[in-house]
C-alpha positions as a printed NumPy array, in Angstrom:
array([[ -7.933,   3.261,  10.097],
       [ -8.653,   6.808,  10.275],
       [ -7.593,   9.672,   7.615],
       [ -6.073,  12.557,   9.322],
       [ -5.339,  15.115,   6.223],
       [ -2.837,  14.046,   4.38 ],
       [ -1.878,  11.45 ,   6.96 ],
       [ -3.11 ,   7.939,   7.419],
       [ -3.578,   6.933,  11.097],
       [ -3.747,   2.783,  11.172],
       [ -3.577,  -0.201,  14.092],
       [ -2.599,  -3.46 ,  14.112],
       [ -4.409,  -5.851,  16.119],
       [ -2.09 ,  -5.13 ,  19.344],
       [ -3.165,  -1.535,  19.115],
       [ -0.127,  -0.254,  17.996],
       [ -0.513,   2.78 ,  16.236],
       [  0.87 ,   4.351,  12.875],
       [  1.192,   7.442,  11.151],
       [  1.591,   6.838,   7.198],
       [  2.099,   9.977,   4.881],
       [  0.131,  10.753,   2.017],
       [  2.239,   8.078,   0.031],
       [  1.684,   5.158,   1.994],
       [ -1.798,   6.275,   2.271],
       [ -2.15 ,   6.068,  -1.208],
       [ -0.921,   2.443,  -1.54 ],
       [ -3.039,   1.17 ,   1.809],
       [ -6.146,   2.727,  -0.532],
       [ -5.403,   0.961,  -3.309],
       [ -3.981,  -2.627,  -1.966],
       [ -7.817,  -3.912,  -2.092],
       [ -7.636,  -6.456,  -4.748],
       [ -5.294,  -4.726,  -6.861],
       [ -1.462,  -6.54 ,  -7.831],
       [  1.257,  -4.696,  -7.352],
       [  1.513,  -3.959, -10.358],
       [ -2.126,  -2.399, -11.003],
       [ -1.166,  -0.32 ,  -7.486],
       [  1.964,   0.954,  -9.416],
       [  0.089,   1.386, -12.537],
       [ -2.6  ,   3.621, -10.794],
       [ -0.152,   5.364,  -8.69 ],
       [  1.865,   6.612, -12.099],
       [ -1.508,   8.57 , -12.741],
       [ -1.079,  10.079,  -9.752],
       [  2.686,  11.02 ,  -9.395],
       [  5.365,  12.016, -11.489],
       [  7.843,   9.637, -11.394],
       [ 10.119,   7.087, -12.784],
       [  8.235,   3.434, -13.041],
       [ 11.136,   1.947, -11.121],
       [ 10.862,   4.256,  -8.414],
       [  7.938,   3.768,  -7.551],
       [  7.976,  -0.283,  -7.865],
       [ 10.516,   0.2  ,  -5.594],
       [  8.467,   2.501,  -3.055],
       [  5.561,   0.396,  -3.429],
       [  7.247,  -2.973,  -2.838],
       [  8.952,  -1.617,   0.098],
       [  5.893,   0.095,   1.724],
       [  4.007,  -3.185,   1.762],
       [  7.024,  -5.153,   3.119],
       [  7.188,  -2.079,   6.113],
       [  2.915,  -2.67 ,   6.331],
       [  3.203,  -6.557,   6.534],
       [  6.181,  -6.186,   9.108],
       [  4.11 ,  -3.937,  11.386],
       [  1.057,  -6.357,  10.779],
       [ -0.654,  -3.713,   9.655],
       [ -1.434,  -5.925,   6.264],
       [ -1.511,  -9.458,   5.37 ],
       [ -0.927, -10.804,   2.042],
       [ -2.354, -13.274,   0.391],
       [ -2.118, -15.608,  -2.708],
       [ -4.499, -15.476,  -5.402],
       [ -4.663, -18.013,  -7.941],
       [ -5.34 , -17.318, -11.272],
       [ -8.199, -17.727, -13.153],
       [ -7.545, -19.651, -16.532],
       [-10.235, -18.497, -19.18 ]])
């Protein structure tokens, strides 16, 4: 991964290359350990937009990133306290 302004330049592991804009940027920075929904949550602090919207943006991002294999999902299981 390499930042390139406001772009995001990203591999997958056959060297394929990708250009994401600032948006998918965003959400590749924030996938970490975050849900979905705490990626949505932090990206309404950064945009103005309608919740749905960006659910919508953000689920379809990460379906694009784990169809380029640029991302692999995994299940967490929850932690009972």
């Amino acid at each position: 991964m390499r930042v390139d302004g406001d772009f995001l330049i990203i591999s997958n592991h056959h060297l394929e290359i990708h250009f994401l804009n600032s948006t998918a940027k965003d959400i590749v920075e924030l996938i970490g350990n975050n849900t979905i929904d705490q990626i949505c949550e932090l990206m309404l602090k950064m945009y103005d937009v309608e919740r749905t919207i960006l659910q919508q943006d953000v689920l379809n991002t990460i379906r694009y990133l784990q169809w380029k294999q640029l991302i692999q999902l995994k299940k967490i299981d929850k932690i009972s306290h």
